[in-house]
N, CA, C and O of each residue as an XYZ file, in Angstrom:
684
protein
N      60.339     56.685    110.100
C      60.970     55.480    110.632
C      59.944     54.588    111.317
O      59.804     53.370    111.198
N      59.293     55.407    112.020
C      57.695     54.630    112.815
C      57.021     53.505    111.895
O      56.815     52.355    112.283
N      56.672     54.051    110.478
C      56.287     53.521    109.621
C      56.563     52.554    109.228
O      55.609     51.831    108.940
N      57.868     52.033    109.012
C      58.353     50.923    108.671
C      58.491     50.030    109.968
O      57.868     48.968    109.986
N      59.456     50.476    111.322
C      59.302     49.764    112.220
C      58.550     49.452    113.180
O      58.790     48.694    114.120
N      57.323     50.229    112.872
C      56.503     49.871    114.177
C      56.559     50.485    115.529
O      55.647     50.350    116.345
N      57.746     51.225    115.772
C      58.212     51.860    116.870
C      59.292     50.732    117.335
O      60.071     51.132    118.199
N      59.459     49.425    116.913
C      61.045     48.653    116.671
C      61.820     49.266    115.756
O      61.917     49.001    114.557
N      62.550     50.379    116.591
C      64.183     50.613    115.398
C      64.777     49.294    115.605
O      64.756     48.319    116.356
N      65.461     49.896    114.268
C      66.636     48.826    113.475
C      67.572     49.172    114.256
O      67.899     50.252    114.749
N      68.124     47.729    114.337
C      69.673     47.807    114.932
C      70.608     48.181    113.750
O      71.810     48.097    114.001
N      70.228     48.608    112.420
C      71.295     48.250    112.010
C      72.333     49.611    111.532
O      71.766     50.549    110.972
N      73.759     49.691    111.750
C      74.012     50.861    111.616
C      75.497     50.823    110.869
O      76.504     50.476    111.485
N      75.516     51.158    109.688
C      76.555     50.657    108.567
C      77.317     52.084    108.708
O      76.937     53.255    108.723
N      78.966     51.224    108.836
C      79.916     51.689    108.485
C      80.423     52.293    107.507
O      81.292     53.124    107.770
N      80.146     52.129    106.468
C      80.480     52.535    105.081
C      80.001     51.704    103.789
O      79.326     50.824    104.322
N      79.963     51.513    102.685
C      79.810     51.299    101.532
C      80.836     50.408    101.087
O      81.545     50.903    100.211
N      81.096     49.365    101.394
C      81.580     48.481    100.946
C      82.403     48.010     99.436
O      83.516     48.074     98.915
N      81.235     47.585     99.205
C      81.616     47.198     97.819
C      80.439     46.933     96.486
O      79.265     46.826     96.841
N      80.623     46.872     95.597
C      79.638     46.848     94.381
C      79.767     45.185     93.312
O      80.877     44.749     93.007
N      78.838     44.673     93.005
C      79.353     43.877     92.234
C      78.103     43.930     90.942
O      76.876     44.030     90.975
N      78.868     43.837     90.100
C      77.974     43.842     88.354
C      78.288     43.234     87.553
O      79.331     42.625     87.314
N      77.375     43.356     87.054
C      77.491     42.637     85.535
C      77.902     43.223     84.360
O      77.267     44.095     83.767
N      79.093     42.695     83.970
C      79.411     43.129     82.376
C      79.465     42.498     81.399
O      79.135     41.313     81.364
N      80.134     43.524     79.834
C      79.885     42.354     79.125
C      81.373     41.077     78.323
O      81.373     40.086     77.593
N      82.477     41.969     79.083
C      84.065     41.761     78.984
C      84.804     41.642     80.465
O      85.449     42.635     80.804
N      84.775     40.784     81.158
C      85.711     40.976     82.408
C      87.068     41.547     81.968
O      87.589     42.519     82.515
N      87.645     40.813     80.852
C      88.856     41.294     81.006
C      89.186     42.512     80.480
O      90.273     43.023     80.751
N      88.291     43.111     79.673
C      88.662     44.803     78.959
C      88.242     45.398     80.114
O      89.030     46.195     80.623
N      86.791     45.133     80.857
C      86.127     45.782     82.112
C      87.531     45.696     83.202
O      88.054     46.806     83.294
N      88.071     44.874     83.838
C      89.607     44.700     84.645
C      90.612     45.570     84.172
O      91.212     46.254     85.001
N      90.952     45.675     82.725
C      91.971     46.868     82.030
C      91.510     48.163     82.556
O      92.263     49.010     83.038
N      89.768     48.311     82.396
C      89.666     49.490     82.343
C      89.647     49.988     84.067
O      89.478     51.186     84.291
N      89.805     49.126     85.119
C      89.703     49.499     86.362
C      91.181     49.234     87.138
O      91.317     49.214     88.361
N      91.997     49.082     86.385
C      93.304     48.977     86.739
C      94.142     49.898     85.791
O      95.124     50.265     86.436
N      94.157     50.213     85.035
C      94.811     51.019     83.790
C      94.140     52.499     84.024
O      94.619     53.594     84.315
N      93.120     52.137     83.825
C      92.341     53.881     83.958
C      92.249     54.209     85.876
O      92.570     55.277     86.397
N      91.788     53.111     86.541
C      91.102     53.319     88.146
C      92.197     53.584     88.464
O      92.498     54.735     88.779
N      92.935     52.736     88.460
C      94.256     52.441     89.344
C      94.139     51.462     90.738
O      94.815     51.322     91.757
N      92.802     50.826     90.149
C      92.672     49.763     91.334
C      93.475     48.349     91.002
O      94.073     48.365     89.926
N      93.563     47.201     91.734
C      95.108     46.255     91.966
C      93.214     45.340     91.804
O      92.075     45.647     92.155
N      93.885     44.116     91.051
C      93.305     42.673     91.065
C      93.790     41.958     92.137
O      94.968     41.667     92.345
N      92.552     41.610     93.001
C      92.642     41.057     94.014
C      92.725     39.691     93.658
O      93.733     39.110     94.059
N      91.841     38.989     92.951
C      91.422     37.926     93.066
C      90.602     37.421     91.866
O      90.224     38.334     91.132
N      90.258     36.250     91.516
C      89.343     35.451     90.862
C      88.455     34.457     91.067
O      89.089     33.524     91.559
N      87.663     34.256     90.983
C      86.991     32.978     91.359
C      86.704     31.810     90.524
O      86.996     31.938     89.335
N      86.125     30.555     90.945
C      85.889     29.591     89.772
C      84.797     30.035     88.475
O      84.911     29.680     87.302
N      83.656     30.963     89.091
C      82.786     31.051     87.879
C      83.473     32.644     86.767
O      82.783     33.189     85.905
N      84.850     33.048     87.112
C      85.026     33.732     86.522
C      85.081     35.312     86.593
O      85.521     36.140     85.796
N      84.437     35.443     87.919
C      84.823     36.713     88.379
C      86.058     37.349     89.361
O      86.699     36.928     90.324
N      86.014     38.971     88.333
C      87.248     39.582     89.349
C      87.056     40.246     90.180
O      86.264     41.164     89.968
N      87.662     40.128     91.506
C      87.586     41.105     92.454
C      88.845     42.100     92.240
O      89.821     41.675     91.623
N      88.831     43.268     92.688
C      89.416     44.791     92.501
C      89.809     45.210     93.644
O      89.236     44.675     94.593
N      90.595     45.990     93.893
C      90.925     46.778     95.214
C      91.403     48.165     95.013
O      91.910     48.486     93.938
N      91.253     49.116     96.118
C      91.623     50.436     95.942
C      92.163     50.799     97.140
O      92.450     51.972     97.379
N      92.382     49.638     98.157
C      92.648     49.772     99.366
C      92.819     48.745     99.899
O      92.866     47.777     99.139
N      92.972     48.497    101.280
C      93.488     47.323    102.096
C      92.189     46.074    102.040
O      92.410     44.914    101.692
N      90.925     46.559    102.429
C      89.667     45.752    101.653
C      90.205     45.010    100.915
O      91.036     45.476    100.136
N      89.834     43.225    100.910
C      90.168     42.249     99.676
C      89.249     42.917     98.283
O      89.703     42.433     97.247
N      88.204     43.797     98.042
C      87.843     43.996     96.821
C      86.838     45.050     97.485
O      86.307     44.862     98.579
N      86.600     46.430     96.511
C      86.044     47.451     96.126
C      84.468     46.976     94.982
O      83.272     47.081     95.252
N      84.982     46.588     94.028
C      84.727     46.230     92.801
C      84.739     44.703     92.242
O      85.838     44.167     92.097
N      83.697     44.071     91.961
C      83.584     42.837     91.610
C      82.844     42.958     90.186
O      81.927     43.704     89.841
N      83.513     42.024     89.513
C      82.976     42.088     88.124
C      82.585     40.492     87.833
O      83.358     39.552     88.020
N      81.167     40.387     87.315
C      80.663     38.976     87.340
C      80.539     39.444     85.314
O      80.311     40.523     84.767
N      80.818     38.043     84.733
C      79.973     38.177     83.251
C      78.790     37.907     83.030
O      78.114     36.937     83.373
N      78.531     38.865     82.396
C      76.681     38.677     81.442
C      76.762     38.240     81.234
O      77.863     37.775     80.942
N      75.257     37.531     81.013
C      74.710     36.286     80.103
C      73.825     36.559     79.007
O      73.396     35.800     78.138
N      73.552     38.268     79.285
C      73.148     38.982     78.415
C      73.554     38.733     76.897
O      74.758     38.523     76.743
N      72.751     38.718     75.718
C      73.517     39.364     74.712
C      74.313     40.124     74.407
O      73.929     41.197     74.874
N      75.564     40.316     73.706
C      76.550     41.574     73.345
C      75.099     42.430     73.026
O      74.197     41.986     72.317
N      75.082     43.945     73.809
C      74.848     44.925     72.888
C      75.254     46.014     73.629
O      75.842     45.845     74.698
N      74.942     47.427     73.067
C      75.713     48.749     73.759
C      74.570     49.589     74.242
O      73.487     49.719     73.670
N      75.024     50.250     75.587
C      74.394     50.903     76.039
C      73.320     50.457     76.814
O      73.294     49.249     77.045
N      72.267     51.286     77.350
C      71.277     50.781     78.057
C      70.195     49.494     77.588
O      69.204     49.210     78.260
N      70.555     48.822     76.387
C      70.287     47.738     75.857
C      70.914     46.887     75.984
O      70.569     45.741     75.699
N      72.340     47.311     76.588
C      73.417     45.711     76.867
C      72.748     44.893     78.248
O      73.625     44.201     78.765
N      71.532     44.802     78.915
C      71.167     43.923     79.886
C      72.156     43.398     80.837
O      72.333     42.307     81.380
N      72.839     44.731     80.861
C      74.101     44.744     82.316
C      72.987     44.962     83.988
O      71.905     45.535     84.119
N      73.439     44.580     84.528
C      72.995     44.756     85.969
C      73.988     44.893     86.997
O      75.151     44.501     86.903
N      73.374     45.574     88.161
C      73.863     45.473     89.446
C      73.550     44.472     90.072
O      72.477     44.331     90.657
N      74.568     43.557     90.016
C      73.717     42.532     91.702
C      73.235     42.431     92.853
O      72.279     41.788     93.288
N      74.439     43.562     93.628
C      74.231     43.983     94.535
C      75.094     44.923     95.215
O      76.315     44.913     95.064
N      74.331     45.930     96.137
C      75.721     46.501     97.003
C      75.744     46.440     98.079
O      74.744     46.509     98.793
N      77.047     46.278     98.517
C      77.365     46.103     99.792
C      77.663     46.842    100.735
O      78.186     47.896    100.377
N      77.498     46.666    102.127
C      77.711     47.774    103.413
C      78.567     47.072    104.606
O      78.321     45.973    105.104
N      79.494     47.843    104.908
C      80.209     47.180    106.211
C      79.529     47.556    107.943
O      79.357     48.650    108.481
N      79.339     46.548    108.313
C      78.741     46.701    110.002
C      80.037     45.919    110.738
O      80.926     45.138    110.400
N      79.547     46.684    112.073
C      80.893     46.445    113.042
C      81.230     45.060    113.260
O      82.403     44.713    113.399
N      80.196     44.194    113.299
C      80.444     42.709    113.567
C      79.391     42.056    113.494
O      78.308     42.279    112.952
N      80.013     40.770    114.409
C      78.664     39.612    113.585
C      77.421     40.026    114.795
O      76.470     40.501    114.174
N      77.231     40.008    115.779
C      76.584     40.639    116.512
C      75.569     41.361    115.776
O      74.384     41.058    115.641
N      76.436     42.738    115.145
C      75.134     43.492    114.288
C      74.329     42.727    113.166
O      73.196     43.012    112.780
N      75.051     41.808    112.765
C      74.743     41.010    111.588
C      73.457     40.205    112.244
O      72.473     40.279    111.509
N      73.265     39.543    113.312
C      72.780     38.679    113.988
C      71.149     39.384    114.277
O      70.124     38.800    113.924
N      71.152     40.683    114.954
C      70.423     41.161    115.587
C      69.849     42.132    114.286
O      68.863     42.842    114.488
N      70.574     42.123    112.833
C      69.969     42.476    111.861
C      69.059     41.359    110.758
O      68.005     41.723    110.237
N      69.536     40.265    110.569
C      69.052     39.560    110.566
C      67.441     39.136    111.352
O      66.446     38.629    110.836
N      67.672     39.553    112.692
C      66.276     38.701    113.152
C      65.489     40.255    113.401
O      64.341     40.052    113.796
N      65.799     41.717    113.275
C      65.024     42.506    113.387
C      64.319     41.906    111.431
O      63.330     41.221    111.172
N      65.027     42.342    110.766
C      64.832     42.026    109.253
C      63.730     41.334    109.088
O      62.637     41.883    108.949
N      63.978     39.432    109.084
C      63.417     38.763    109.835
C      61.500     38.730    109.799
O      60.580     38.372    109.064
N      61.769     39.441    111.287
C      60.996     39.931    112.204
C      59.703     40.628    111.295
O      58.571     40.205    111.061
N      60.291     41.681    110.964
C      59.866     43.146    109.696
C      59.250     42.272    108.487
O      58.296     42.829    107.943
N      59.520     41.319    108.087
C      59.084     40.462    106.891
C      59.563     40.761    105.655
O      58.954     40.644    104.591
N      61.204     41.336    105.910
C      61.875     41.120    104.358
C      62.565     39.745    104.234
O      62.731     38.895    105.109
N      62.932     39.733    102.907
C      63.115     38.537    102.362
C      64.953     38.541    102.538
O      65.638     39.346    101.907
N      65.625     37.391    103.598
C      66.886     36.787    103.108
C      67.163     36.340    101.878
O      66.479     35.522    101.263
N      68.108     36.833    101.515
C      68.143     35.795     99.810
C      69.283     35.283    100.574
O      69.045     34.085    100.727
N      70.426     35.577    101.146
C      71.512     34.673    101.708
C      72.134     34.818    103.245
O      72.206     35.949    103.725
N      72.487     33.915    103.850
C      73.540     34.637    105.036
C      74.477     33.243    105.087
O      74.287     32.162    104.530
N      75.595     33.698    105.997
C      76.922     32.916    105.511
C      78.114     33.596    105.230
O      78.534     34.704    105.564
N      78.619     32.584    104.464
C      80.149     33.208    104.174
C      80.328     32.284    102.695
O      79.859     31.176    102.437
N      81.205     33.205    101.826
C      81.382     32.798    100.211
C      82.491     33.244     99.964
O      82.746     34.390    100.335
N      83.161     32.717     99.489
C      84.177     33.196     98.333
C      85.468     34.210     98.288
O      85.922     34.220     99.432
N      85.954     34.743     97.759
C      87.207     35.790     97.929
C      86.607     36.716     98.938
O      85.390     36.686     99.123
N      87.288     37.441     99.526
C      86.967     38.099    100.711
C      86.989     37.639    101.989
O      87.682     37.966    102.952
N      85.727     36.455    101.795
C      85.797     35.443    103.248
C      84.973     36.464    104.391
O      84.977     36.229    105.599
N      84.245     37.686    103.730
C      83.369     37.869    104.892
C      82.468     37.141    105.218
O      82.083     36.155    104.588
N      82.001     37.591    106.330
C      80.471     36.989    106.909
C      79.560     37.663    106.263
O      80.090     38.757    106.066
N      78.451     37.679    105.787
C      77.454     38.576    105.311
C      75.871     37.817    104.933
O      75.568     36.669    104.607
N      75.022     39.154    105.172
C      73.643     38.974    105.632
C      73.259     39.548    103.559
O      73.898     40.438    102.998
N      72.285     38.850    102.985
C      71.857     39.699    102.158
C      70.312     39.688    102.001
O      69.552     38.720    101.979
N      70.046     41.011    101.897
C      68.162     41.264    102.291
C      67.931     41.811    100.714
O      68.715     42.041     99.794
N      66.697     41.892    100.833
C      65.965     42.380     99.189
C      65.105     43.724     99.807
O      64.412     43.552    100.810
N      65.176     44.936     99.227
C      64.453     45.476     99.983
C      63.050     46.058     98.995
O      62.956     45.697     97.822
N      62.220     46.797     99.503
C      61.037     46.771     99.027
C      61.178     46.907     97.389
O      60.126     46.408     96.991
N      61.494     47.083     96.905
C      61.828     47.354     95.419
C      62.367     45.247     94.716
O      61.919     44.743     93.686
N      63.103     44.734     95.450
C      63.528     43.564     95.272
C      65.029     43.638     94.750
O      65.487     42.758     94.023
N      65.878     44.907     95.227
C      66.881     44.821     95.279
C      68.156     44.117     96.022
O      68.615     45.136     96.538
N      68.759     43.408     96.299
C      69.918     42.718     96.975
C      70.682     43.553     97.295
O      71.429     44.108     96.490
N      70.629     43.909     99.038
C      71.795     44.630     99.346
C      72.441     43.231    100.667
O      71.862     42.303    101.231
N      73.687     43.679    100.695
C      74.484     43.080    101.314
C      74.576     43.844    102.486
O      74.598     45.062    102.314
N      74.643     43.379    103.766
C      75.621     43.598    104.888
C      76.748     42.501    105.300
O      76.317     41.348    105.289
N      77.897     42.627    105.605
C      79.049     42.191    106.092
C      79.690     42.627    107.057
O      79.313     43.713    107.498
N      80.695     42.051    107.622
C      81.298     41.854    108.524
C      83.079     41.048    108.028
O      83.115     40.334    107.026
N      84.245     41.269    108.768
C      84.949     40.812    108.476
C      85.694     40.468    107.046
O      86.011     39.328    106.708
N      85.884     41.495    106.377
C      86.279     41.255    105.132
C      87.931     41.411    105.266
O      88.566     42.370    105.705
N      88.348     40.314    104.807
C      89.933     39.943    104.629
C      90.721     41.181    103.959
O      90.395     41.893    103.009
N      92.054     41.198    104.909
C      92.560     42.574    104.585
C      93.878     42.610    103.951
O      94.799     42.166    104.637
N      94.176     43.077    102.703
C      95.274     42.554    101.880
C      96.652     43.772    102.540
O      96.365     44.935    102.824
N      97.445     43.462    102.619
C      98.878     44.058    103.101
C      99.392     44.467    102.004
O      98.977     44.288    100.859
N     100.581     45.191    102.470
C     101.559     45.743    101.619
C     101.802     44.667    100.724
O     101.566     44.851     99.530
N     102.319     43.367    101.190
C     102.546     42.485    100.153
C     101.590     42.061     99.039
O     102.096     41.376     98.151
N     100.670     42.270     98.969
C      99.457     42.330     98.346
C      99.032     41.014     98.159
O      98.239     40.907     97.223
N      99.272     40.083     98.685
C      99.002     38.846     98.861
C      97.473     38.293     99.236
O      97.240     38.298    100.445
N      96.354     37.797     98.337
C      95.224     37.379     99.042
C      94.959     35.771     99.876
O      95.929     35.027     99.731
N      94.282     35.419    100.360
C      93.909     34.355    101.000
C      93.453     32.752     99.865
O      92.403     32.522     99.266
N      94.641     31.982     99.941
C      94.498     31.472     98.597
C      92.921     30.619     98.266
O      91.884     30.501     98.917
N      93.234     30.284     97.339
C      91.471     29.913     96.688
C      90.802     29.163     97.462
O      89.601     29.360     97.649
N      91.639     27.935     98.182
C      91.307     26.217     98.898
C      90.527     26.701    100.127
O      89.624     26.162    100.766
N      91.137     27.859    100.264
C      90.453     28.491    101.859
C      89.243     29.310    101.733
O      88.851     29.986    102.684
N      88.538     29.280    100.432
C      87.325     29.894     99.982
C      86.118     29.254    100.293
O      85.566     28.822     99.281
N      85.532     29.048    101.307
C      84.663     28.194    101.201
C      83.279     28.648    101.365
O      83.224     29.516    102.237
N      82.078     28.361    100.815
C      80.717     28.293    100.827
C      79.938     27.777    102.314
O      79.610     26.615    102.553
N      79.736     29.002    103.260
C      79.108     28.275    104.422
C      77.664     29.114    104.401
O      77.628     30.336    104.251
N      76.581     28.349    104.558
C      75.071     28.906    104.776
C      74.987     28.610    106.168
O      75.288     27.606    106.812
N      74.295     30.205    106.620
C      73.893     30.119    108.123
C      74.416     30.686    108.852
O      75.049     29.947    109.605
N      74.573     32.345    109.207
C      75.270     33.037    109.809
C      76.319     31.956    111.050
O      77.544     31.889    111.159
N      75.143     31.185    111.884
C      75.857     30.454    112.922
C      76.622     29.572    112.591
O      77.527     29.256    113.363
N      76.474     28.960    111.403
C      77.456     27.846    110.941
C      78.888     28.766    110.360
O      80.042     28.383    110.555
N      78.573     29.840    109.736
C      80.072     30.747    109.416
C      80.771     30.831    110.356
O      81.780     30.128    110.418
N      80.492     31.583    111.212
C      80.779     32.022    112.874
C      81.898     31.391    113.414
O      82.993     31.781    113.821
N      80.881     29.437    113.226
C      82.010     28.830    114.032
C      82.661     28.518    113.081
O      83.471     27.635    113.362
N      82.687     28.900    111.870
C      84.158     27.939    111.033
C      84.864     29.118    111.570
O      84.331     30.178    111.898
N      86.432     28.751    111.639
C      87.790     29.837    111.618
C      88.549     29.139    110.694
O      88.808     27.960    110.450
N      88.930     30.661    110.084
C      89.896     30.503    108.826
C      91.405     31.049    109.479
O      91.496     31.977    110.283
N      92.389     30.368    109.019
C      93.673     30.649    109.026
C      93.370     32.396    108.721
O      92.657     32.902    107.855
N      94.544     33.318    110.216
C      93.986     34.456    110.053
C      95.327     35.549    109.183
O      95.335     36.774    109.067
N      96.444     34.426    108.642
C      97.180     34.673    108.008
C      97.386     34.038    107.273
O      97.217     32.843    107.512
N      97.965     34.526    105.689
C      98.209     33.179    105.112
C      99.667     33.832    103.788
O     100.218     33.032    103.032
């Protein structure tokens, strides 16, 4: 741990495993096969075409973006992971992960708030140049299974500029 931080530990200390998002080469057979076979519930969609999934109160488990890849099969279909995600207690941790991060000299690719879900979230590249996510606040679907409709999706850059937007905390 010395090694990497210098004798600065990380603040950062994740809750659980969030969520996954990839690339395929069928959203909608890939959606059959995670609702029919998973038994996970379609949360949601977005404008460029992706589905979010659920297996639980979490607005999405599972996000499915389309390739741009060529059709082909198997470890030749140029499917990817985008990224995965981790839940932290709040924006606080997000904040003080961010500027240890920062600090350390990895690379932000984003922070803010995007799209279905409506968390807050930090995303770092780590030595390899992978995209992992941390978040905060991810929208929580009820019995009624009702998500947070699309208009209220909005694109904010800048942990501090997310922060202060507030979203309707029912809808």
């Amino acid at each position: 741990m010395d090694e990497i931080s210098g004798g600065d530990p990380s603040p950062v200390k994740v809750n659980k495993l969030g969520h996954l998002v990839y690339e395929v080469s069928d959203v909608e057979k890939t959606v059959k096969f995670w609702t029919e076979v998973m038994g996970f519930t379609l949360s949601d969609r977005n404008h460029l075409g992706m589905a979010f999934l659920r297996c639980g109160s979490d607005h999405h488990a599972i996000a499915l973006a389309q390739s741009k890849a060529p059709k082909r099969a198997g470890a030749e279909a140029g499917l990817r992971v985008q990224h995965l995600a981790m839940e932290v207690d709040n924006s606080d941790m997000l904040l003080a992960a961010r500027d240890w991060l920062t600090r350390h000299g990895y690379t932000i690719s984003f922070e803010g708030r995007r799209g279905p879900g409506c968390n807050i979230s930090l995303h770092v590249l780590d030595p390899d140049g992978f995209d992992f996510e941390l978040y905060c606040y991810m929208d929580q679907i009820g019995d009624d299974g009702r998500s947070r409709p699309a208009d209220q999706f909005r694109r904010v850059e800048g942990l501090e500029d997310a922060l202060a937007e507030t979203l309707p905390e029912s809808w």
